[in-house]
Biopython code that builds the backbone (N, CA, C, O; Angstrom):
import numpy as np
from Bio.PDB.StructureBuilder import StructureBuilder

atoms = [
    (1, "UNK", "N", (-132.104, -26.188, -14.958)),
    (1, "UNK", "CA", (-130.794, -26.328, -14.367)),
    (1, "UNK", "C", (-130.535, -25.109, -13.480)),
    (1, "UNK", "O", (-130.736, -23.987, -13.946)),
    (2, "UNK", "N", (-130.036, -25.291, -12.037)),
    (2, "UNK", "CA", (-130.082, -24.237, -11.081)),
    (2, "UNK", "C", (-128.684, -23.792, -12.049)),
    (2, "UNK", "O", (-128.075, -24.339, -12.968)),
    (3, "UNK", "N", (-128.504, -22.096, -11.071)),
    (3, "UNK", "CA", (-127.239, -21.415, -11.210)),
    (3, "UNK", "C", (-126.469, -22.059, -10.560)),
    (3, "UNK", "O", (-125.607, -21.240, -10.878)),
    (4, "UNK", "N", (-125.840, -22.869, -9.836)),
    (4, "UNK", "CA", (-124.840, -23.324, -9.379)),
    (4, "UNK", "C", (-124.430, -24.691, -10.083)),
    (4, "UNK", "O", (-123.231, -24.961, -10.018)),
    (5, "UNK", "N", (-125.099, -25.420, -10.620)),
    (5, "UNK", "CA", (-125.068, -26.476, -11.931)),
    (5, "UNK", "C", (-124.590, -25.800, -12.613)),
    (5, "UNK", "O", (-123.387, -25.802, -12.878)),
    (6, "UNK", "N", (-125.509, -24.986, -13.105)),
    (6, "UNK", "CA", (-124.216, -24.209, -14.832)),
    (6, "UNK", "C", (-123.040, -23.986, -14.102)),
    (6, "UNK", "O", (-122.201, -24.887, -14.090)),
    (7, "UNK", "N", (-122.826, -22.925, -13.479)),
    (7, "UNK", "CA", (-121.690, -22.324, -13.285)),
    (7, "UNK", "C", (-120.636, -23.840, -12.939)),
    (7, "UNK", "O", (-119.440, -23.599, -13.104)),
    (8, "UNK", "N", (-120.838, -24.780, -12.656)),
    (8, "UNK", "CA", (-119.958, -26.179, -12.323)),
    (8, "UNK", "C", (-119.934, -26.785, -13.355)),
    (8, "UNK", "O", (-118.991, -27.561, -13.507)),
    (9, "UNK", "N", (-120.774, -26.685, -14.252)),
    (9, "UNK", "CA", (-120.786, -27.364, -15.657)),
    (9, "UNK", "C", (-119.865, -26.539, -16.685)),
    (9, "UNK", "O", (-119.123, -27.058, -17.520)),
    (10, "UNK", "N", (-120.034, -25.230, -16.488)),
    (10, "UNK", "CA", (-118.843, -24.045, -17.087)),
    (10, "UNK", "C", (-117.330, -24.394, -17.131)),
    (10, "UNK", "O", (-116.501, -24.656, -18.003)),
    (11, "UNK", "N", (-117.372, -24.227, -15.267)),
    (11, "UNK", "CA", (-115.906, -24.482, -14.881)),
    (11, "UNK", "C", (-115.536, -26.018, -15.637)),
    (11, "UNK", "O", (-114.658, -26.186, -16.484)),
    (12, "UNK", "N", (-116.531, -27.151, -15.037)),
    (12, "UNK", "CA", (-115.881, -28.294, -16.112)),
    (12, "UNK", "C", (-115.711, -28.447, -17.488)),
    (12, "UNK", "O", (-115.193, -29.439, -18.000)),
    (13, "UNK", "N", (-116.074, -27.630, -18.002)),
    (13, "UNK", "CA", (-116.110, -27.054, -19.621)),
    (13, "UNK", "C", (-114.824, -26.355, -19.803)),
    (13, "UNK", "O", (-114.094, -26.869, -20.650)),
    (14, "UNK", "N", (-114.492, -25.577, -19.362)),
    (14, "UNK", "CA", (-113.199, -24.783, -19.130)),
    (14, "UNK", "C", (-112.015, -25.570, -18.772)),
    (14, "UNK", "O", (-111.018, -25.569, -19.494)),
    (15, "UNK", "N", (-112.112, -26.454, -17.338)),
    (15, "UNK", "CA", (-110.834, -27.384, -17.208)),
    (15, "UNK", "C", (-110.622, -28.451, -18.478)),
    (15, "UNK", "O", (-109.520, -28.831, -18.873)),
    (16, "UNK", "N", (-111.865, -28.836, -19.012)),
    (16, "UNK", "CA", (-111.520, -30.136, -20.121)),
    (16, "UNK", "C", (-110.645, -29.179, -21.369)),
    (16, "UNK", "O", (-109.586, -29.558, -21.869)),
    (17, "UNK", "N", (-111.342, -27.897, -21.718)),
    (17, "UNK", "CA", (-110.521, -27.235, -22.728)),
    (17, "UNK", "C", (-109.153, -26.948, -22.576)),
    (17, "UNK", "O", (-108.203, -27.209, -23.314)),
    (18, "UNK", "N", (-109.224, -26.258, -21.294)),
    (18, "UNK", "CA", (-107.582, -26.426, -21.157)),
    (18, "UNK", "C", (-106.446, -27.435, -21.833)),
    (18, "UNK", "O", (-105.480, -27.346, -22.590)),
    (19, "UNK", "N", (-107.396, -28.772, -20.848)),
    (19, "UNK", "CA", (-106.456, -29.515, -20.652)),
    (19, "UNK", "C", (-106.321, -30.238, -22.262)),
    (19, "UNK", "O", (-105.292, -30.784, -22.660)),
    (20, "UNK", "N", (-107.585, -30.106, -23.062)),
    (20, "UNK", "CA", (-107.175, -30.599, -24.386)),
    (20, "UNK", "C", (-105.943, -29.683, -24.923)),
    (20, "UNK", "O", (-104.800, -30.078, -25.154)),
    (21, "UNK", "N", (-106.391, -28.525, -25.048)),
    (21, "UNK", "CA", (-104.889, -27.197, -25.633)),
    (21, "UNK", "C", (-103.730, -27.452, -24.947)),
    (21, "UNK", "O", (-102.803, -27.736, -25.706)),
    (22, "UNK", "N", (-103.412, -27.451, -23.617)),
    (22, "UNK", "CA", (-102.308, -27.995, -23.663)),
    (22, "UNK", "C", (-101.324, -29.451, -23.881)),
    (22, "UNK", "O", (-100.124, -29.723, -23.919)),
    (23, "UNK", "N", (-102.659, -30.187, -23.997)),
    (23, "UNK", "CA", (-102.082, -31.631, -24.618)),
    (23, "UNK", "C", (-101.390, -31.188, -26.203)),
    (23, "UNK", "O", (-100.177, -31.212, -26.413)),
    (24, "UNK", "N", (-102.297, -30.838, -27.110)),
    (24, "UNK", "CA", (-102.868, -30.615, -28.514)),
    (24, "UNK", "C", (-101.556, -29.294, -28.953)),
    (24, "UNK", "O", (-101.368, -28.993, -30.131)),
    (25, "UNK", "N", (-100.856, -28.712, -27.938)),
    (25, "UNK", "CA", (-99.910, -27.336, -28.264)),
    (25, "UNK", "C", (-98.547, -27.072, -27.411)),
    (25, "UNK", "O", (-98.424, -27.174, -26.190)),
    (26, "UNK", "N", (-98.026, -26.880, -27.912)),
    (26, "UNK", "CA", (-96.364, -26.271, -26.845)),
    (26, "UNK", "C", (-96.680, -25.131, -26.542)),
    (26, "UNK", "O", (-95.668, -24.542, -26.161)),
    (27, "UNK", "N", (-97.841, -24.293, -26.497)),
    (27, "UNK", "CA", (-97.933, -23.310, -25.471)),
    (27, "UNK", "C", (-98.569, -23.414, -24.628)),
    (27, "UNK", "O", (-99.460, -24.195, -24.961)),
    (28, "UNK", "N", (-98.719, -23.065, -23.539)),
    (28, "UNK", "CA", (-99.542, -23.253, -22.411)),
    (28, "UNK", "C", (-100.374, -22.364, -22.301)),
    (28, "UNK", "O", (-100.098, -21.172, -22.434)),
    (29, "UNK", "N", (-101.678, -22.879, -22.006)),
    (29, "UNK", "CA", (-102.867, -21.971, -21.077)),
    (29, "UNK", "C", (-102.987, -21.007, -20.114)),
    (29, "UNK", "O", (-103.052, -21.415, -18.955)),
    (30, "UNK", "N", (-103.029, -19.855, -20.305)),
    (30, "UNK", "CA", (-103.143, -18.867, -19.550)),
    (30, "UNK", "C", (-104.304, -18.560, -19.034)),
    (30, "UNK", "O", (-104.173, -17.847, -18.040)),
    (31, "UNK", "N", (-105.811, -18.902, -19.408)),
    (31, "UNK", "CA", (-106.558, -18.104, -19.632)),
    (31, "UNK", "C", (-108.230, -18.932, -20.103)),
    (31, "UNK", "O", (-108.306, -20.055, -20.599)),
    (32, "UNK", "N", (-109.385, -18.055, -19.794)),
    (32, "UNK", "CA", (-110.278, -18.365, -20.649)),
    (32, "UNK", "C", (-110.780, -16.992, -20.903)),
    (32, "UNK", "O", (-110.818, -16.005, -20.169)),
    (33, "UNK", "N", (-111.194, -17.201, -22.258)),
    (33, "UNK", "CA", (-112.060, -15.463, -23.336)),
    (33, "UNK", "C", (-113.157, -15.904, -23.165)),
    (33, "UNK", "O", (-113.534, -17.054, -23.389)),
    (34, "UNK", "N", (-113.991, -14.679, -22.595)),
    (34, "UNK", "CA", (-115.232, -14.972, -22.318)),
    (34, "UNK", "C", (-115.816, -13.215, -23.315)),
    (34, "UNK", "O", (-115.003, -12.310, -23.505)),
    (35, "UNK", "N", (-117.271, -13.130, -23.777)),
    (35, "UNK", "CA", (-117.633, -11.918, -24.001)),
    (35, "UNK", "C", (-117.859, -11.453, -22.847)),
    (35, "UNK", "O", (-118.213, -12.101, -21.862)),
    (36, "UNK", "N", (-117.596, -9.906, -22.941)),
    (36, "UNK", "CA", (-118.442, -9.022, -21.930)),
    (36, "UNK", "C", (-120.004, -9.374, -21.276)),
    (36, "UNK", "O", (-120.312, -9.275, -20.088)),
    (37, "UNK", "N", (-120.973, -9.853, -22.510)),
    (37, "UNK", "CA", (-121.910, -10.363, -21.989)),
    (37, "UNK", "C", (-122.050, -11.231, -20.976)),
    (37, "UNK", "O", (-122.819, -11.142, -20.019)),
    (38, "UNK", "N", (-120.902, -12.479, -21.344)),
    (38, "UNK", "CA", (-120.819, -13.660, -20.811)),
    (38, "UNK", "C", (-120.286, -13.165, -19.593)),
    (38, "UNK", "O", (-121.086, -13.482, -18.713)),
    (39, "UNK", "N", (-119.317, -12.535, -19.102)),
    (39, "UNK", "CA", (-118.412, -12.214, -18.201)),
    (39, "UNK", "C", (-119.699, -11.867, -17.005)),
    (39, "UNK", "O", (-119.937, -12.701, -16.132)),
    (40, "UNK", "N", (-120.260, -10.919, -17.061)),
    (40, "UNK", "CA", (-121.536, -10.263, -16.272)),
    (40, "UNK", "C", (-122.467, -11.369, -16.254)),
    (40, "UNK", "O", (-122.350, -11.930, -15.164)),
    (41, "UNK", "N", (-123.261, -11.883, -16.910)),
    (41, "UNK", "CA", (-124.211, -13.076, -17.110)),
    (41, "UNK", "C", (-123.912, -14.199, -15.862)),
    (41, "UNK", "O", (-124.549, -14.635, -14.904)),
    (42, "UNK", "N", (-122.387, -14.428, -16.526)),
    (42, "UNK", "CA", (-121.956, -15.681, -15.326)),
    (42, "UNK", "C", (-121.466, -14.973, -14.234)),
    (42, "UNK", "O", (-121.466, -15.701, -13.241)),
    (43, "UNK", "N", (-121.072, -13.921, -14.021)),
    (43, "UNK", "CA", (-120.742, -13.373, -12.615)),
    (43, "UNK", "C", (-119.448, -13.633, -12.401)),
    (43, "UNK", "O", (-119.226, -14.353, -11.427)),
    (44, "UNK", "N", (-118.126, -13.102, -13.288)),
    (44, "UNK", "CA", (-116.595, -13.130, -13.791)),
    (44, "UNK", "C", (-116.580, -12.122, -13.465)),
    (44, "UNK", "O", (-117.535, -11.375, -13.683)),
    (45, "UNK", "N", (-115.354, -11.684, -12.742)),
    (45, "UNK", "CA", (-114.622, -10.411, -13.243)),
    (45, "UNK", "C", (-113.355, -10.611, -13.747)),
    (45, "UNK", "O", (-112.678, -11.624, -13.571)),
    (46, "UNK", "N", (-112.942, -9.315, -14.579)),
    (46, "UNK", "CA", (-111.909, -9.439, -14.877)),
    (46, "UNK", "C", (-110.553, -9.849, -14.566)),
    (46, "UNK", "O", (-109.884, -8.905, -14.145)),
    (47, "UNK", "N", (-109.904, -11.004, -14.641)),
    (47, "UNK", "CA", (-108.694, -11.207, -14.333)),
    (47, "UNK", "C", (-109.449, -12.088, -13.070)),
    (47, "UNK", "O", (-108.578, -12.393, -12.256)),
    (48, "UNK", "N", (-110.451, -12.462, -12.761)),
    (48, "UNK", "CA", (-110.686, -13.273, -11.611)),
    (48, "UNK", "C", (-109.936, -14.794, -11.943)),
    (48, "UNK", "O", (-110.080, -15.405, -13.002)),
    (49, "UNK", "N", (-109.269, -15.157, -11.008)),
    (49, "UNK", "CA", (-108.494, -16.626, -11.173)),
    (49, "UNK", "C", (-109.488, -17.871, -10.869)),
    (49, "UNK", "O", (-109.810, -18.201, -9.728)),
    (50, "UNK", "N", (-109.847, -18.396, -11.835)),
    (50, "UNK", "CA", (-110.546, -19.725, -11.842)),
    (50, "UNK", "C", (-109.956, -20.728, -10.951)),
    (50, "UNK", "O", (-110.586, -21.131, -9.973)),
    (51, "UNK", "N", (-108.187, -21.370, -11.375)),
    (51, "UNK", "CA", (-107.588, -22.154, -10.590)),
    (51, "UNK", "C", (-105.944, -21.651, -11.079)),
    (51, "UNK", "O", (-105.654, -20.830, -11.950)),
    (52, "UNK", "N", (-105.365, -22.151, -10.526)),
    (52, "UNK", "CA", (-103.461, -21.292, -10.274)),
    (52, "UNK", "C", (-103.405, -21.296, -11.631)),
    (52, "UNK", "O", (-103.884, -22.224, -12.282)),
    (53, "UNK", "N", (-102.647, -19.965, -12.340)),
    (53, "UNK", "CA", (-102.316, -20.173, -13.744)),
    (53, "UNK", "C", (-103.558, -19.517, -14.738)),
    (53, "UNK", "O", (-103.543, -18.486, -15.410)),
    (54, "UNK", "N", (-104.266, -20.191, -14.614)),
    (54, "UNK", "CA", (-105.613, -20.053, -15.206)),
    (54, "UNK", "C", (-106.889, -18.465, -14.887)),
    (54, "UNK", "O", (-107.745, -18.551, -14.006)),
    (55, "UNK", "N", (-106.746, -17.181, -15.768)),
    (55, "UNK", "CA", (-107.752, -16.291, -15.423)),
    (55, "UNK", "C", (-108.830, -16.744, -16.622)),
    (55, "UNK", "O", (-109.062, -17.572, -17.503)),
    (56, "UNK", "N", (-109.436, -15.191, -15.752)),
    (56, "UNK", "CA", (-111.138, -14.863, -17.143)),
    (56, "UNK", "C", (-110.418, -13.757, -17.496)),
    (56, "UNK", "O", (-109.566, -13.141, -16.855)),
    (57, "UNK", "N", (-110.932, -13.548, -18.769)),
    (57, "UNK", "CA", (-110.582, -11.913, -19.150)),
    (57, "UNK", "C", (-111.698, -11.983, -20.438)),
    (57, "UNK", "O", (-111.935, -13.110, -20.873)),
    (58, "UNK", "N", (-112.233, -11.088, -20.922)),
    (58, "UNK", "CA", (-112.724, -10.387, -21.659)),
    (58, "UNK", "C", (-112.630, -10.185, -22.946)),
    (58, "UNK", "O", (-112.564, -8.964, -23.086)),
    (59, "UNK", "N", (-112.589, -10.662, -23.886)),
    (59, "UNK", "CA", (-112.650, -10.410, -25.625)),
    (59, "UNK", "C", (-113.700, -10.128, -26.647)),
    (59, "UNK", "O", (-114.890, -10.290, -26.379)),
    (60, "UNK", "N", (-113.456, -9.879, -27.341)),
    (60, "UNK", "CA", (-114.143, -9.546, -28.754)),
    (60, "UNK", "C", (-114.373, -11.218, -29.089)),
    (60, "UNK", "O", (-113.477, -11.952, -29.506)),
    (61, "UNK", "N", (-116.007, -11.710, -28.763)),
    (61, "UNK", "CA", (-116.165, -12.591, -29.411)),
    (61, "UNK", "C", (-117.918, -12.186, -29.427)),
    (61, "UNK", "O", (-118.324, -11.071, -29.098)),
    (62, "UNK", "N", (-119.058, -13.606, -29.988)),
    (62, "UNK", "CA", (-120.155, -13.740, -29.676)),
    (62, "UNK", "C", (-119.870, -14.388, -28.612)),
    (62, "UNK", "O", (-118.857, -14.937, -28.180)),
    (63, "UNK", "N", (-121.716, -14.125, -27.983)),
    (63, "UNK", "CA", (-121.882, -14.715, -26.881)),
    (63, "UNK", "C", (-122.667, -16.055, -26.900)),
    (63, "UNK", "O", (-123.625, -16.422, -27.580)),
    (64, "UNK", "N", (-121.770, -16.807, -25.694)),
    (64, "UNK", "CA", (-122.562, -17.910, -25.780)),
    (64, "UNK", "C", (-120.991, -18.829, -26.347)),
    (64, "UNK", "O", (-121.083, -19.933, -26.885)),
    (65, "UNK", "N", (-120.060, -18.356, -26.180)),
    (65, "UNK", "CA", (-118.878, -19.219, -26.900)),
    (65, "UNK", "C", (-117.825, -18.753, -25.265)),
    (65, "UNK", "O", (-118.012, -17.991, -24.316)),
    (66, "UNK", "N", (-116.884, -19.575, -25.622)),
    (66, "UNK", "CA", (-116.037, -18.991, -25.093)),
    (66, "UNK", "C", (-114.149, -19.472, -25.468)),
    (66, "UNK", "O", (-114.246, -20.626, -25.887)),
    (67, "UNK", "N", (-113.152, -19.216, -25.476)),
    (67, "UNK", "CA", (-111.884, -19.120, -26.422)),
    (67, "UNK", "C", (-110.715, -19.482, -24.793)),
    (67, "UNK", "O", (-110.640, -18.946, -23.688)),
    (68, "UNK", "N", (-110.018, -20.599, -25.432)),
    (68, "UNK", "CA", (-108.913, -20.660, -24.608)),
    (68, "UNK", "C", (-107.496, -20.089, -25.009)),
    (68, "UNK", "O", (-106.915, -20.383, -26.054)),
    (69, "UNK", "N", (-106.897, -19.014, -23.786)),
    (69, "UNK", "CA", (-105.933, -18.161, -24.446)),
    (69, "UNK", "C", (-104.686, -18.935, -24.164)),
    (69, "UNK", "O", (-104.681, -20.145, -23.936)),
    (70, "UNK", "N", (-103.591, -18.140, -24.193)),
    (70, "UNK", "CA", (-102.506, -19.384, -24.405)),
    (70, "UNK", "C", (-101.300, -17.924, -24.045)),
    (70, "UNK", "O", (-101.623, -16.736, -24.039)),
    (71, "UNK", "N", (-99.908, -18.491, -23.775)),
    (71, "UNK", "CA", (-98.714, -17.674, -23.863)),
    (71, "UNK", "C", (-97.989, -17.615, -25.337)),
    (71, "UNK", "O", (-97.152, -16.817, -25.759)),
    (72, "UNK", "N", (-98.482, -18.509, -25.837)),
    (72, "UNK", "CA", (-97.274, -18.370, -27.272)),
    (72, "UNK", "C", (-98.068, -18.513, -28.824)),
    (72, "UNK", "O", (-99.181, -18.096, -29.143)),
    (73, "UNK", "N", (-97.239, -19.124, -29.491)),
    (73, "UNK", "CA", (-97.970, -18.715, -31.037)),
    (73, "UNK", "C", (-98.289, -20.388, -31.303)),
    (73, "UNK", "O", (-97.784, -21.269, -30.607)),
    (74, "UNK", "N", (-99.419, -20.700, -32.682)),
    (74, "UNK", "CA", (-99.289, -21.783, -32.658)),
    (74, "UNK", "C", (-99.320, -22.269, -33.709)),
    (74, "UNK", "O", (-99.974, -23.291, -33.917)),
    (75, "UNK", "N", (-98.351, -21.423, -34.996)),
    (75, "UNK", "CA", (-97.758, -22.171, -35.849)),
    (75, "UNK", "C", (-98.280, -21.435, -36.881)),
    (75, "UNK", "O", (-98.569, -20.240, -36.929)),
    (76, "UNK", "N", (-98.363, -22.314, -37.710)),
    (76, "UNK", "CA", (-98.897, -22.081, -39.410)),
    (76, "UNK", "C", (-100.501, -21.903, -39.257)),
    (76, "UNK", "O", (-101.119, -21.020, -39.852)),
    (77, "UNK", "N", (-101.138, -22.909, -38.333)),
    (77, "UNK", "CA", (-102.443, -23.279, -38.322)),
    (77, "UNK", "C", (-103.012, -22.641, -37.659)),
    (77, "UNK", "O", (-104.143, -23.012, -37.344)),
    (78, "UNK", "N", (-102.495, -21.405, -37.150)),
    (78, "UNK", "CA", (-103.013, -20.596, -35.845)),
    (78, "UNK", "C", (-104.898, -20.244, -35.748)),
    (78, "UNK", "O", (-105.558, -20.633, -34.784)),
    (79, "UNK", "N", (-105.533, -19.444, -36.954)),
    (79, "UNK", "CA", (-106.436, -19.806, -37.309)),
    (79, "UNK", "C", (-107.577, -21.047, -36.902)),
    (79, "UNK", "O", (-108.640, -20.887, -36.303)),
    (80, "UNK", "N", (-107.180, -21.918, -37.260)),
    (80, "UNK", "CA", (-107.705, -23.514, -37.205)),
    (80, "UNK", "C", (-107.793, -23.736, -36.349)),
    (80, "UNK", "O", (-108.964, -23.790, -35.976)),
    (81, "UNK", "N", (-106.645, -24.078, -35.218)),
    (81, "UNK", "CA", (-106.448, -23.617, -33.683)),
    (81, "UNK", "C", (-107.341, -23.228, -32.910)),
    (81, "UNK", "O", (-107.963, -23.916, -32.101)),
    (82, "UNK", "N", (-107.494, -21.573, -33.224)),
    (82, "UNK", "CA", (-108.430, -20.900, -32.348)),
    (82, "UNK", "C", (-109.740, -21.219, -32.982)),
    (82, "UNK", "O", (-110.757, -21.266, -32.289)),
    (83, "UNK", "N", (-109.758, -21.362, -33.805)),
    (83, "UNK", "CA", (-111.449, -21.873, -34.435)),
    (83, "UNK", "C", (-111.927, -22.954, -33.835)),
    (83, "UNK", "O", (-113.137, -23.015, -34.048)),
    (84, "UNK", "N", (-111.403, -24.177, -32.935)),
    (84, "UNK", "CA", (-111.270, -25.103, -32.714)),
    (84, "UNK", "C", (-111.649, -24.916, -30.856)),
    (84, "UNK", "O", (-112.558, -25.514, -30.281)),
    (85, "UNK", "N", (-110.680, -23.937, -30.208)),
    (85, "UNK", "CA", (-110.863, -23.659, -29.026)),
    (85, "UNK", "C", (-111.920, -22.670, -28.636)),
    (85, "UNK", "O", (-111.987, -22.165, -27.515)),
    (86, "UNK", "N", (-112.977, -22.353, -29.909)),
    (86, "UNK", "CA", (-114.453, -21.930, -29.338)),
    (86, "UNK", "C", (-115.406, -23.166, -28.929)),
    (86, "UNK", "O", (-115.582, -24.164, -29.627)),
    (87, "UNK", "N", (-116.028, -22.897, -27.580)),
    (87, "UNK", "CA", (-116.508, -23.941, -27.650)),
    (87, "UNK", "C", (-118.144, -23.214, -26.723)),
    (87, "UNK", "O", (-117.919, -22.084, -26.288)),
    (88, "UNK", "N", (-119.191, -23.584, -26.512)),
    (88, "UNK", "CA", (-119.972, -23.588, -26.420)),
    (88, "UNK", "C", (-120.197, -23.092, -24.876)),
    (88, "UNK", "O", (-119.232, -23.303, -24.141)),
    (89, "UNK", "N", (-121.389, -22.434, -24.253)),
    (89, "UNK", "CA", (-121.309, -22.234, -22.942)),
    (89, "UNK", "C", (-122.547, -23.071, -22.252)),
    (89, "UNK", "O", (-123.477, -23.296, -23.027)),
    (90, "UNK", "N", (-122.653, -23.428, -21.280)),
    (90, "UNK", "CA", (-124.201, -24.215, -20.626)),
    (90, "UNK", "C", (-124.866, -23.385, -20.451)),
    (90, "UNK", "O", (-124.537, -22.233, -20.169)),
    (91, "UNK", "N", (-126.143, -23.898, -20.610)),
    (91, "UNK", "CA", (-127.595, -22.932, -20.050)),
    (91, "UNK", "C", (-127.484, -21.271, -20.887)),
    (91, "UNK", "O", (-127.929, -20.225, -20.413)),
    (92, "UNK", "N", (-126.782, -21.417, -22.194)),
    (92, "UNK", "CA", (-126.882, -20.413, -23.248)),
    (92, "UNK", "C", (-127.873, -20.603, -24.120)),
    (92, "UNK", "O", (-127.932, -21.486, -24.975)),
    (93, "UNK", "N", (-128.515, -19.910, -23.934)),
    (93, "UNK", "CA", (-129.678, -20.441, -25.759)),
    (93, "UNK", "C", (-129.511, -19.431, -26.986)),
    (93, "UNK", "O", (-129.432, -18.205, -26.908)),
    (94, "UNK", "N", (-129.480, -20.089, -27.948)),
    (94, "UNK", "CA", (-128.436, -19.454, -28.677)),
    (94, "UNK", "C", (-129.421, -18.404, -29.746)),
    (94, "UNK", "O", (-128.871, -17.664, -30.561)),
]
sb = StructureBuilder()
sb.init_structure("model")
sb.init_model(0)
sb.init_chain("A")
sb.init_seg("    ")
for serial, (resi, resn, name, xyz) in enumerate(atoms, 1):
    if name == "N":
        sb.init_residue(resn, " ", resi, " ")
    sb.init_atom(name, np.array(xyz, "f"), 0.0, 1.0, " ", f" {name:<3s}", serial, name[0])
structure = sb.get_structure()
């Protein structure tokens, strides 16, 4: 798979997550958590804007995942939640 496939397979990985979290939550999407690894690997910088609304930024995770961030809290289940919005990256071998 060329670099420009992943990186389009990423971004469509990223818009579907979104758009599940904000179906699935009353807070909205700010964001995707990528590791430092990941960030450099795929060629992110910090705070770079994917599409309006939507950055990259940088977290404490493994690599090879990546976490959709949000503006608000999401309840009792918060946990479950974010356990839920790790999801896998293309052309990662794990």
């Amino acid at each position: 798979m060329s670099t420009a496939a992943k990186y389009a397979k990423n971004l469509q990985r990223f818009r579907q997550a979104v758009g599940v979290h904000d179906r699935e939550n009353e807070c909205t999407a700010t964001g995707i958590g990528l590791s430092f690894f990941d960030m450099d690997r795929l060629d992110f910088d910090e705070a770079e804007e994917l599409w309006p609304g939507i950055t990259v930024h940088a977290v404490e995770m493994t690599t090879g995942n990546f976490r959709v961030l949000c503006d608000g809290e999401h309840g009792p289940s918060e946990a479950e939640v974010q356990a839920a919005d790790v999801t896998e990256l293309i052309g990662v071998e794990a």
